[in-house]
Structure formats: structure tokens, C-alpha cells
Backbone as CSV, one residue per row, in Angstrom:
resi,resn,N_x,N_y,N_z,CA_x,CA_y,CA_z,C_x,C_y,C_z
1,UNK,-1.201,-14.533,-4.137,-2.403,-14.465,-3.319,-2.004,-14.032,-1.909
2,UNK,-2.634,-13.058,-1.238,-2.544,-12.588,0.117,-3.432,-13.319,0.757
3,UNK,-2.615,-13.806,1.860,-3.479,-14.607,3.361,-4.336,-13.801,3.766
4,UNK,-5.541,-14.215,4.620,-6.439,-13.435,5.060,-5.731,-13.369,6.565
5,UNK,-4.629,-13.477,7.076,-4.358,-13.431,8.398,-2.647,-12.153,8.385
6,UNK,-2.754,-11.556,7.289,-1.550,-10.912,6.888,-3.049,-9.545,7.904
7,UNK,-1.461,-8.664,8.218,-1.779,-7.883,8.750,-1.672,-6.303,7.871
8,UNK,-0.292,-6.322,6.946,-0.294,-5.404,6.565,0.529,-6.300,4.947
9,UNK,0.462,-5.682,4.006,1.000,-6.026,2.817,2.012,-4.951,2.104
10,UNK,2.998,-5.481,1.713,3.995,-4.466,1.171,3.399,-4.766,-0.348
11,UNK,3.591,-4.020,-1.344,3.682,-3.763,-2.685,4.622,-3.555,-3.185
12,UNK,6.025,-3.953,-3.711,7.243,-3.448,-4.053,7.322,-3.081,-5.190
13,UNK,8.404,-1.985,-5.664,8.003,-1.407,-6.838,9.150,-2.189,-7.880
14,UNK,9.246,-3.803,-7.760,10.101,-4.301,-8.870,8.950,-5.315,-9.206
15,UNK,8.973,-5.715,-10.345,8.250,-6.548,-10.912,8.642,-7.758,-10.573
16,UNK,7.949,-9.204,-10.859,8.342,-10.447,-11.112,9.737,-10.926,-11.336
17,UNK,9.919,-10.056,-12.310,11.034,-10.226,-13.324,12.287,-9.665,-12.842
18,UNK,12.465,-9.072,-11.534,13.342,-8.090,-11.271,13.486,-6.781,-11.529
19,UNK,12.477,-6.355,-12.503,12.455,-5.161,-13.112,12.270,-3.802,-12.093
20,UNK,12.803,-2.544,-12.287,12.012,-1.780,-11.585,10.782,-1.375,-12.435
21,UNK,9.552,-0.986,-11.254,8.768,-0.677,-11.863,8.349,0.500,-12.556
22,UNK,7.607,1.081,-13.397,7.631,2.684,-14.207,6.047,2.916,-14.480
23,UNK,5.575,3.995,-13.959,6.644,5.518,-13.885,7.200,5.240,-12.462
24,UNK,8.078,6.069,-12.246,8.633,6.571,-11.106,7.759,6.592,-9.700
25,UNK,7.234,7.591,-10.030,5.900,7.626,-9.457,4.552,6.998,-8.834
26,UNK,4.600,5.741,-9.099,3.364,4.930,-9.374,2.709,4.720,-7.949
27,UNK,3.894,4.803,-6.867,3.131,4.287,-5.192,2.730,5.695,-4.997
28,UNK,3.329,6.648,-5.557,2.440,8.293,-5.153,1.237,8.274,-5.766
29,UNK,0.639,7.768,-7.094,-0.662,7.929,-7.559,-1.784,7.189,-7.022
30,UNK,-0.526,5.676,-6.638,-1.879,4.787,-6.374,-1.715,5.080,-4.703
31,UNK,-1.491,5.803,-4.081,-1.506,6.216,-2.972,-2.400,7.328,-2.853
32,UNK,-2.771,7.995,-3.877,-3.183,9.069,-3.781,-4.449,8.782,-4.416
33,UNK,-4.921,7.815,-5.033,-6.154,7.158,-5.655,-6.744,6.440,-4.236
34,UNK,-6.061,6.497,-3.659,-6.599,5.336,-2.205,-6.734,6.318,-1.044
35,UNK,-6.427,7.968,-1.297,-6.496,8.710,-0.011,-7.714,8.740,0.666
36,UNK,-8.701,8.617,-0.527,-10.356,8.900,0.402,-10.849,7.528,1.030
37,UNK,-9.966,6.618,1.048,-10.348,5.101,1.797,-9.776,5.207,3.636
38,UNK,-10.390,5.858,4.477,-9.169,6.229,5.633,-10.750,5.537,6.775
39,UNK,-10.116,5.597,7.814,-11.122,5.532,8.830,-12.278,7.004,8.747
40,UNK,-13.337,6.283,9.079,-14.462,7.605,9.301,-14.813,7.973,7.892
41,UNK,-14.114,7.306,6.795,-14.938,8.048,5.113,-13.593,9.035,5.056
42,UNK,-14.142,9.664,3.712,-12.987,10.666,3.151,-13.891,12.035,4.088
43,UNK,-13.089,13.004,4.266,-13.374,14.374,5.271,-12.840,15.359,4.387
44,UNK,-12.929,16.396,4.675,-13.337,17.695,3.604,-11.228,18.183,4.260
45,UNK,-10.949,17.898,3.248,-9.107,18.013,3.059,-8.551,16.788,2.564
46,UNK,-9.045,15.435,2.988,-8.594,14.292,2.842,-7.604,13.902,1.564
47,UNK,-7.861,14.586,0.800,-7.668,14.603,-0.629,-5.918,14.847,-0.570
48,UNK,-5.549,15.699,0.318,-4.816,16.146,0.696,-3.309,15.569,1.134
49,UNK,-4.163,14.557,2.076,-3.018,13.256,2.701,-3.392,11.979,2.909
50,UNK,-2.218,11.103,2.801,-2.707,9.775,2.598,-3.365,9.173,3.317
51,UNK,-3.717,7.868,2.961,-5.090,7.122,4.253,-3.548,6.104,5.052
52,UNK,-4.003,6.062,6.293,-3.202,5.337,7.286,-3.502,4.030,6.545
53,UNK,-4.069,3.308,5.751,-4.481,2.323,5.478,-3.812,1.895,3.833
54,UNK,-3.011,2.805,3.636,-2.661,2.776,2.302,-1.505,3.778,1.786
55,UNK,-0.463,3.939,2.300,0.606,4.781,2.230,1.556,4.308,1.339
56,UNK,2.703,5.034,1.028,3.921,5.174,0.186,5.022,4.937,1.201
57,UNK,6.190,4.104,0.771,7.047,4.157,1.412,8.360,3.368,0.882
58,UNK,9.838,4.274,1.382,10.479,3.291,0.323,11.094,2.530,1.532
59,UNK,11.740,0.761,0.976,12.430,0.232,1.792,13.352,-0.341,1.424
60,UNK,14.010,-0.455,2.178,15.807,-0.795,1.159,15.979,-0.421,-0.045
61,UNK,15.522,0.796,-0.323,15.821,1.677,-1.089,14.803,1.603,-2.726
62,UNK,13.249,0.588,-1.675,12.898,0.228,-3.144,11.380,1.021,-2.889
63,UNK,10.711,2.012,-4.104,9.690,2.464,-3.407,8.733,1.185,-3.490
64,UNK,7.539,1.258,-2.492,6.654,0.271,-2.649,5.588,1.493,-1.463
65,UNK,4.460,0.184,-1.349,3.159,1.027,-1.152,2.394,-0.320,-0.085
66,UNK,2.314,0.314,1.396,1.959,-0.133,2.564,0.959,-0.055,2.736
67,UNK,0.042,-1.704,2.597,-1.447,-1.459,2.523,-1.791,-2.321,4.072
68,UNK,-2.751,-1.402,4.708,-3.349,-1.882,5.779,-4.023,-2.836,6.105
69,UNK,-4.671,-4.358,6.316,-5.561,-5.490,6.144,-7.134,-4.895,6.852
70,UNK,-6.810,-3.424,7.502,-8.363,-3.147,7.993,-9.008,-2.529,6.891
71,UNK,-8.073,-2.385,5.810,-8.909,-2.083,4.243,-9.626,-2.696,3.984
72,UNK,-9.111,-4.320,4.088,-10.256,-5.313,3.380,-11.136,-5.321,4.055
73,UNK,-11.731,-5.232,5.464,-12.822,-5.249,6.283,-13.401,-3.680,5.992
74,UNK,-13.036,-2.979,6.221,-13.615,-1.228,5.527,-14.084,-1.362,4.245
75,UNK,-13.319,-1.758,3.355,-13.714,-1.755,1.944,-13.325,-2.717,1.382
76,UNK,-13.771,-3.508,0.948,-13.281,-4.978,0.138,-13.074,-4.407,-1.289
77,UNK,-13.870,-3.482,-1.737,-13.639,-2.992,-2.849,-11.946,-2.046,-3.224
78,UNK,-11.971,-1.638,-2.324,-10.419,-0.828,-2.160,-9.522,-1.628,-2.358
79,UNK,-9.856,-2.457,-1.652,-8.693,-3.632,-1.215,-8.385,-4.771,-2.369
80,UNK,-9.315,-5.268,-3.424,-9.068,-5.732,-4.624,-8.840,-5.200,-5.330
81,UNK,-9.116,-3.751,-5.597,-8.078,-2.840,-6.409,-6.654,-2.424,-6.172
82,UNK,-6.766,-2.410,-5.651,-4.961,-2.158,-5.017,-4.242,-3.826,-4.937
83,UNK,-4.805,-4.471,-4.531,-4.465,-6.357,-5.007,-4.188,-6.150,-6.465
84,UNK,-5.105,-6.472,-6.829,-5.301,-6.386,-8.400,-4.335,-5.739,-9.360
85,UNK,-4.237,-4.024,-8.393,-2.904,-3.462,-9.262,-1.657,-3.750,-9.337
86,UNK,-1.720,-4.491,-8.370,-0.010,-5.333,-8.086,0.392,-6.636,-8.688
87,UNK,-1.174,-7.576,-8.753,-1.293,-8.568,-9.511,-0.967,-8.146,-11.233
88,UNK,-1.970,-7.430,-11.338,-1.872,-7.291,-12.372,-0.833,-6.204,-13.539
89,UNK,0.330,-5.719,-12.915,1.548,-5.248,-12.772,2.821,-6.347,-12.497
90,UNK,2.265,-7.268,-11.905,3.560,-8.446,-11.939,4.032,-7.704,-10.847
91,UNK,3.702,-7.050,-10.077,4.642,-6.184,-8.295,4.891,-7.656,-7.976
92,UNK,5.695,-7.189,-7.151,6.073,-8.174,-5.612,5.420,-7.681,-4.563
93,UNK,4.656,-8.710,-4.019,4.122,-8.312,-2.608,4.656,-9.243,-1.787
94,UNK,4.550,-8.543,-0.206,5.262,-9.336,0.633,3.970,-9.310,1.401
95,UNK,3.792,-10.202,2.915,2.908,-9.997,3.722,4.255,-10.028,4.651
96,UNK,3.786,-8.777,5.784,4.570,-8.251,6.319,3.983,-7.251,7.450
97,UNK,4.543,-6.623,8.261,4.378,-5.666,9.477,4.990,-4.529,9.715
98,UNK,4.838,-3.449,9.961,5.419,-2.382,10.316,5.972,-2.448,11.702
99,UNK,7.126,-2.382,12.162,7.173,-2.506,13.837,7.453,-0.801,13.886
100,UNK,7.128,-0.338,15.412,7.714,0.341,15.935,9.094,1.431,15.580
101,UNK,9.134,2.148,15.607,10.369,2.647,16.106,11.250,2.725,17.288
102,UNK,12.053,2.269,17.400,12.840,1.817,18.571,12.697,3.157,19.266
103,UNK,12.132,2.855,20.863,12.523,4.577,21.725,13.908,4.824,21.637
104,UNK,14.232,6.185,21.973,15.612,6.687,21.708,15.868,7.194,22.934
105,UNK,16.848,6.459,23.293,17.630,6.379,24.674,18.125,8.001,25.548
């Protein structure tokens, strides 16, 4: 269960079990099933690139899929589907934050 005070949620692509998850692919589709969820509605290209609210990304070398918490206030509906797919996949989710990139000196 995700806190309602999490800001951003990781999705990791190993299961419960340790497993990796399959296909390969899976944070690119369901990333790409979630592109028309962005600020302002989906816009005529959107289709195109991902929603700031729902991206792909790998971390420590594991892919997973970076969901935004202004989803659930935009769309509650978005936002239990993409829950749901992780629930119901056995994912690991973390609640978690994106920081910054350190400026470069």
C-alpha cells in the first residue's frame, strides 16, 4: 500500500520474489500507456513522449517506472492503474524522491 504523503513512487522491475521482471520491456509500455496522463491533458504529439508524471528509469541497474503523486490528484484513475499493475505483478515499490542533480562545479 502507498502512503498518501509519498511524493513520488518507484516501481521496480523485480518481483516479490526477487525475480526479474518480463518482458524486458514492461516500464517502456506501461510508460507509454500513461503518456496521455501529463499536465494540461494529452496535446496533439503527446503520444510521442512520456508524461513528467509517469516515466521510465533504471536505478542501480534495475529498470523500474517513476510515478508522480500529482497523478493521484489529476487522475485517480491513472493512478490505480499503474498501483494496481505493480500490485498485481508482485513489483516492488518503494516511496521515494527524485533529488536534484548536483550543480557541476
Amino acid at each position: 500500500m502507498v502512503s498518501n504523503s509519498a511524493k513520488e513512487v518507484f516501481i521496480q522491475g523485480i518481483t516479490q520474489l526477487g525475480k526479474t521482471f518480463r518482458p524486458s520491456d514492461w516500464a517502456d509500455r506501461l510508460c507509454g500507456v500513461m503518456s496521455q496522463f501529463r499536465p494540461g491533458g494529452p496535446q496533439p504529439g503527446s503520444h510521442l513522449t512520456y508524461s513528467r508524471w509517469c516515466f521510465p528509469m533504471v536505478i542501480n541497474g534495475v529498470k523500474s517506472v517513476v510515478v508522480n503523486a500529482e497523478l493521484r490528484e489529476a487522475e485517480p484513475m491513472a493512478w490505480d492503474f499503474v498501483i494496481n499493475f505493480a500490485t498485481d505483478n508482485n513489483l516492488q515499490i518503494a516511496e521515494a524522491c527524485l533529488l536534484p542533480d548536483a550543480p557541476k562545479p
